[in-house]
C-alpha positions, 0 to 999 in steps of 0.5 A: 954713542961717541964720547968726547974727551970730556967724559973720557974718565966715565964709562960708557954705560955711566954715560948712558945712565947719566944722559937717560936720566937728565932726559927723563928729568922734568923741565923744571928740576933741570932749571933747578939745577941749572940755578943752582949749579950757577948760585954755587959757581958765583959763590966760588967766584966771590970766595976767591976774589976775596981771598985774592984781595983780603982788604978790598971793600965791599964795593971793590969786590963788587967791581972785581966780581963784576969785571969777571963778567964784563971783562975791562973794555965794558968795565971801563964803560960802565963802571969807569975802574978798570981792575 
């Protein structure tokens, strides 16, 4: 099994360990962990855009956090604020 760059820092055999268990994982634990891992990045994300703007209002940081996602052109667009 080749493994890329990005698990250049694991073992091979942690690699296998680590692939034969997401495949034997059933269907719903892996979108579990999918929605979960994706709840904690948002959490990251709104933590440091707080930290970035201490004083923004509630509605700012929703802005800030939406901007992320849909960058300035849809930004502007959809919301009319650019960040």
């Amino acid at each position: 099994m080749p493994v890329s760059t990005r698990w250049s820092d694991t073992s091979p055999e942690a690699l296998r360990v680590f692939i034969d268990l997401h495949r034997q994982m059933p269907a719903g634990d892996k979108a579990a962990r999918v929605l979960d891992l994706t709840a904690m990045l948002y959490h990251l994300s709104l933590e440091d855009v707080r930290r970035c703007y201490p004083k923004a209002s509630d509605h700012e940081v929703f802005l800030r956090m939406a901007a992320r996602r849909l960058g300035p052109d849809l930004m502007l667009r959809a919301y009319g604020w650019r960040p």
